[in-house]
N, C-alpha and C positions, 0 to 999 in steps of 0.2 A: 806748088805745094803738094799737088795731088801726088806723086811721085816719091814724096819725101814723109809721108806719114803710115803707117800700118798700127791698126789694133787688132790685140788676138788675143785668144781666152785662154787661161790655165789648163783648161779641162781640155780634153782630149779632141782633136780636131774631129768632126764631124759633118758629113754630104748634110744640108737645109733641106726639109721637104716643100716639093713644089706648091707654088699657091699660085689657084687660077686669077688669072690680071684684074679679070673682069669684077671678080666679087670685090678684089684688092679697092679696086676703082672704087665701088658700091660702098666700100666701108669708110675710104677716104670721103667723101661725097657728105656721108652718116656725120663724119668728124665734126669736118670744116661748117657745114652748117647745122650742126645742134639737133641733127634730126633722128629718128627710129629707123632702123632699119628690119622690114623683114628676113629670118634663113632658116635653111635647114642647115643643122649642123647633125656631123657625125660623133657619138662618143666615145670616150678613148676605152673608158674602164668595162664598157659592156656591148658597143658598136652599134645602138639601137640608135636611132633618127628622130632627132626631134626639128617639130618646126617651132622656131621662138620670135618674139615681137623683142629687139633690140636695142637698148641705147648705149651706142659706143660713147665713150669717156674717156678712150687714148689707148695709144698703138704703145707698144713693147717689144725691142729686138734682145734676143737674149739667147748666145752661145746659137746663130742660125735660126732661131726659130719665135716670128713674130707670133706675138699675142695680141689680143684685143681685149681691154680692159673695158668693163661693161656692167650695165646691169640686164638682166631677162623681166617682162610685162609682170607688173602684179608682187614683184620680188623687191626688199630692199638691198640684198644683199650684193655688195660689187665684186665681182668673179671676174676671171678672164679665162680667152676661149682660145684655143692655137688654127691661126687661121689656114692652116693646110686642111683641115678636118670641116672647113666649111663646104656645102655640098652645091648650095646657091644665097644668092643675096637679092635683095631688090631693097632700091630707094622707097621714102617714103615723104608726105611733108607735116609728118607728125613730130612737133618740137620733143627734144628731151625736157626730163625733169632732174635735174641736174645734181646730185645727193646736196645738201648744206655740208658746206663745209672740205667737202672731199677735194684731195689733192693728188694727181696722176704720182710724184716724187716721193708722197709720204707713205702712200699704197705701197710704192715697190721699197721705200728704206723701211718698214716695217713688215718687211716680207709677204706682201701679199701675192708673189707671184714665186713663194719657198712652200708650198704646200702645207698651207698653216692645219696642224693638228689638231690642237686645241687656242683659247683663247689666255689661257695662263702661261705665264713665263717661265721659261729652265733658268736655274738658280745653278748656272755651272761653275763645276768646280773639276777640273783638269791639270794633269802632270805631263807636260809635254820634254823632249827633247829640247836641247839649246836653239840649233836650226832654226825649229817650230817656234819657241818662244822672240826670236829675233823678228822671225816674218809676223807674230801678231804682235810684237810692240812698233810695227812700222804701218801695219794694217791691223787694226783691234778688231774683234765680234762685235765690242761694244762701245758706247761713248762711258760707260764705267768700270769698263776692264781692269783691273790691277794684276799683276804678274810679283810675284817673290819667289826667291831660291829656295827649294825644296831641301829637305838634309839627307835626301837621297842621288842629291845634283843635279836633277831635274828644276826644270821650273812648274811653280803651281799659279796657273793661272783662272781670275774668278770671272765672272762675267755674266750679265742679264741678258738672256736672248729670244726669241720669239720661241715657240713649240714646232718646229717644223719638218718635214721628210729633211730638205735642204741640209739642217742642221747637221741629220744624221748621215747623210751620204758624205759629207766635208771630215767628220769623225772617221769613219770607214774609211776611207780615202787614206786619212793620215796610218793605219796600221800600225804598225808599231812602237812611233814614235808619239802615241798619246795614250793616256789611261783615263778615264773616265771616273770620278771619286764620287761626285754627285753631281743630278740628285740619282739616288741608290737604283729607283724605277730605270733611268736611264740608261745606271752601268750594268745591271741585269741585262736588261731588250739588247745594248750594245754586246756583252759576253756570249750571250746566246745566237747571237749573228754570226760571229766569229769563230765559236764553237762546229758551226754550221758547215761555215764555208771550210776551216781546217777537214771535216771529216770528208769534203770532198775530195782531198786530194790524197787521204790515207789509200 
C-alpha cells in the first residue's frame, strides 16, 4: 500500500524546515507519558529567546510544518509552537495538568492553528465565481454554509467562520473570483490589501 497512496496540499509545495531529532524525541517522550517538558524556544514575530516550562497536548503536521500543541507554566491558554524554532528540550517527570475538557481535533476544526484574531465570528457573506461555489458546496467553510444564485450570476455564498489570518489568506488567494459583501470591516481590510498589492505592479 505504501507505494499506492500520496497526500498533498493545495497550497503551494514547500522545502519543511529542519527539526533537530533529538528535541523531536524529547517532545515525543513529553507526549506519550503526560509529562512537562522543559525549552528554549525561538520566536518567529520578534526572535527573542525564551525559556518555557512545557506541557505538550499533541503534535500537528500541517503543509510540512509540525506544531506542538501546548500549554506554557502559569498560562491557561492552549498555543502551539512550530517545532523547527525550538532551540533545546529536556524531559521532565512533572505530570501535565491536562485543560478539562480539551480535545487535540476540536482545537484544530475550530481553527486554533488559523491564527485566530479575535474570539468573535465573521458573519460571511461572499459572491464567488461558479468554479468557486461548486468547490465550497463539495468542501463548505462551514457546517452552516448556504449558497444561492446571485442576479448577477454569481453565487452568494453565507457562512459562520472563525476570525482568523487563515481566513484571509484563502480570500486573497481566490483574487478574482470572490467579492467580499460582509461583514463591511472585512471587505474594507480586504479592498485595501488589494489596492496595495495592484499599485505594486503599476
Amino acid at each position: 500500500m505504501a507505494g499506492k497512496v500520496q497526500t498533498i496540499s493545495r497550497g503551494q509545495s514547500l522545502i519543511p524546515p529542519l527539526i533537530d531529532q533529538a528535541i523531536l524525541h524529547t517532545v515525543y517522550e513529553g507526549l506519550f507519558n503526560d509529562c512537562q517538558i522543559t525549552a528554549r524556544y525561538e520566536r518567529r514575530y520578534d526572535g527573542a529567546v525564551q525559556d518555557y516550562m512545557i506541557s505538550p497536548l499533541g503534535i500537528v503536521f500541517r503543509d510540512g510544518v509540525v506544531y506542538l500543541v501546548c500549554q506554557r507554566k502559569g498560562r491557561d491558554e492552549v498555543i502551539h509552537l512550530a517545532m523547527h524554532r525550538f532551540i533545546n528540550a529536556q524531559p521532565t517527570d512533572t505530570p501535565i495538568q491536562r485543560p478539562q475538557g480539551f480535545e487535540l481535533a476540536n482545537y484544530v476544526r475550530e481553527g486554533g492553528l488559523d491564527f485566530r484574531l479575535s474570539d468573535t465570528a465573521l458573519d460571511l457573506v461572499l459572491k464567488v465565481d461558479a468554479e468557486t461555489a461548486v468547490h465550497l458546496e463539495e468542501t463548505p467553510l462551514s457546517a452552516n454554509q448556504a449558497i444561492a444564485r446571485s442576479a448577477d450570476g454569481r453565487q452568494t455564498i453565507r457562512a459562520r467562520v472563525a476570525d482568523t489570518a487563515q481566513i484571509r489568506w484563502w480570500i486573497m488567494g481566490l483574487g478574482d473570483n470572490v467579492e467580499v459583501i460582509e461583514p463591511s470591516a472585512l471587505r474594507t481590510e480586504i479592498q485595501a490589501r488589494l489596492e496595495r498589492a495592484a499599485g505594486q505592479y503599476q
